[in-house]
Residue, then its C-alpha position, 0 to 999 in steps of 0.5 A: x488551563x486552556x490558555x497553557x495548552x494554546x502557548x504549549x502548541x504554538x511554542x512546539x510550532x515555533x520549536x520546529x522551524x530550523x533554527x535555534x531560539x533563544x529564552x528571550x526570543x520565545x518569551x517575546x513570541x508567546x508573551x511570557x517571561x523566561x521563567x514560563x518558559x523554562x516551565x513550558x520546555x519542561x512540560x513538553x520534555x515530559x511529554x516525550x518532545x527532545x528539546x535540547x539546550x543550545x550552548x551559549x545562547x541559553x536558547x533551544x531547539x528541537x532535537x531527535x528523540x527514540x521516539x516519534x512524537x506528534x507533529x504541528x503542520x501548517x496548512x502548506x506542509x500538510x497539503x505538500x504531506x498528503x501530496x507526497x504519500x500519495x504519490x509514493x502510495x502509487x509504487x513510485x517509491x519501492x517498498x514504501x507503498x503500503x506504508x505511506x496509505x498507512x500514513x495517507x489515511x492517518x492524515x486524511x482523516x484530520x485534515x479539515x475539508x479545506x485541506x481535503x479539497x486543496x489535495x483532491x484538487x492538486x491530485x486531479x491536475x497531477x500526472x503521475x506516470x504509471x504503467x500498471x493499474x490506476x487505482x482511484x486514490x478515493x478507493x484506495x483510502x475507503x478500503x485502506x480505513x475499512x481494513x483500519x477499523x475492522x469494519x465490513x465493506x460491500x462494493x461493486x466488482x468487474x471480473x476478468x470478462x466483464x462480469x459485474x457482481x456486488x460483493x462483501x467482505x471482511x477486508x484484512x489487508x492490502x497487498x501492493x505488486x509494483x503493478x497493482x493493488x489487492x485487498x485480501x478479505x473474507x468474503x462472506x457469501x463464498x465463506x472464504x479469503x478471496x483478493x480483489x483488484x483495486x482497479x475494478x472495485x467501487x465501495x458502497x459507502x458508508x461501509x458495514x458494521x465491525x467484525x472481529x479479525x479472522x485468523x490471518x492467512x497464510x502468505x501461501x493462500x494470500x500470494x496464490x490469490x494474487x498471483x492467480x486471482x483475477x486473470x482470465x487465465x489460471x495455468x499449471x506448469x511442471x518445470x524440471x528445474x529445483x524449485x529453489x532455482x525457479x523461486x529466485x527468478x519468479x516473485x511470490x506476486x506472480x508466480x507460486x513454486x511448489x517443490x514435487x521432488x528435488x529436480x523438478x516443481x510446480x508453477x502456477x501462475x495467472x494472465x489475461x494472455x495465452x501467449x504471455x503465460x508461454x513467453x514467460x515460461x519458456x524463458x525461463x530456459x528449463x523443460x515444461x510440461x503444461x498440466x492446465x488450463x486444457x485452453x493453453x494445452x490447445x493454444x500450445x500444440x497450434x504454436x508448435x504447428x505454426x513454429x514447425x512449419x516456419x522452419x526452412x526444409 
């Protein structure tokens, strides 16, 4: 049984390089005959591997099927593999971030530590041009495996200004901005769903014991906290704009639009920057009002003052 099972995985292996094969070529490579062969196709057809005929070559070759079935990977392939998730969980590639930690942290978790020492080697030479936060890629796969396995997990967290506390937390999911990296999670001491930055958490490992999933959030909750969460500042600002108008220009990562009636709505929105939140407002081009934080209010009536008086008599 051992012995089938050894020539099925080297002739899937032979089947994936590009290119057809004869039945008296693979019956060379594995030491069998055709006939055994011919069995063995069949075996891996039934088990979901579309190995089509070639015409005129009674040979082979793997083809495309509705469904994904495993992959062979050599230690090259599997190196250059993890190398390219990783890079594209960094956002280099839009819209495929938090899929590819998905597929990272599938892979890493069966690479043999040879391999994992290749990738994390390759990783620490490699510069990868980013202008948002840099998130460790340790970090990253601790946090995206505690969320898999449902499974709780402490850490140290740097807040805004500096302030270091040791939280924990039921992780649910991560959330990818183009810029930075959040967990959304339970925090268990506070009793309530809370997003953390990527770039200012160290996980203690191992992780905790495994908690049933909450009932998820709604996105609301969840891109309120991203939005907001983790700045100095959290600002409140009534626009006298619809709030469709407002909601195509502002993503749900940076802002949450909230309608009030239908020609004016609610902005609410987070920065390190008092200036940024005024820039970003005021070039929207519509009428304001800043309902919050009394710090920006203050920051606001000194900026008029000063434009006041830069103006010529």
């Amino acid at each position: 049984m051992l012995e089938t099972s050894a020539r099925l995985l080297k002739l899937l292996s032979l089947l994936q390089s590009p290119r057809d094969w004869s039945g008296a070529d693979l019956a060379g490579e594995l030491g069998v005959g055709v006939r055994t062969v011919r069995r063995d196709v069949d075996k891996l057809r039934n088990l979901g591997y579309p190995v089509d005929a070639v015409p005129g070559v009674a040979g082979y070759r793997l083809g495309a099927g509705a469904s994904l079935p495993p992959l062979l990977l050599d230690d090259e392939e599997a190196v250059a593999v993890a190398i390219g998730l990783r890079a594209a969980a960094t956002g280099s590639v839009a819209g495929i971030e938090e899929s590819s930690v998905r597929a990272l942290t599938k892979l890493e978790q069966v690479l043999p530590s040879r391999l994992r020492h290749r990738v994390r080697l390759l990783q620490s030479v490699a510069v990868t041009p980013n202008d948002g936060a840099v998130v460790d890629p340790a970090v990253l796969m601790a946090v995206a495996a505690a969320c898999r396995d449902h499974e709780r997990l402490r850490f140290d967290y740097r807040s805004h200004d500096g302030t270091a506390t040791v939280r924990t937390t039921e992780p649910h999911r991560l959330v990818h901005t183009g810029r930075r990296w959040y967990l959304v999670a339970w925090d268990v001491e506070r009793a309530d769903w809370r997003t953390f930055r990527l770039d200012r958490m160290e996980p203690r490992i191992p992780t905790g014991p495994r908690f049933q999933p909450r009932e998820v959030p709604e996105l609301d909750r969840t891109t309120r906290g991203v939005a907001g969460g983790g700045y100095r500042y959290q600002a409140t600002f009534l626009l006298q704009a619809p709030a469709e108008q407002i909601t195509d220009r502002i993503p749900n990562t940076v802002g949450v639009v909230e309608m009030v009636d239908p020609g004016s709505c609610l902005l609410s929105a987070g920065s390190n920057s008092l200036d940024e939140l005024l820039l970003y407002v005021g070039l929207l081009g519509v009428d304001f009002v800043v309902q919050s934080p009394p710090e920006l209010i203050a920051h606001l009536q000194t900026l008029t003052t000063r434009l006041a008086a830069a103006t010529p008599a």
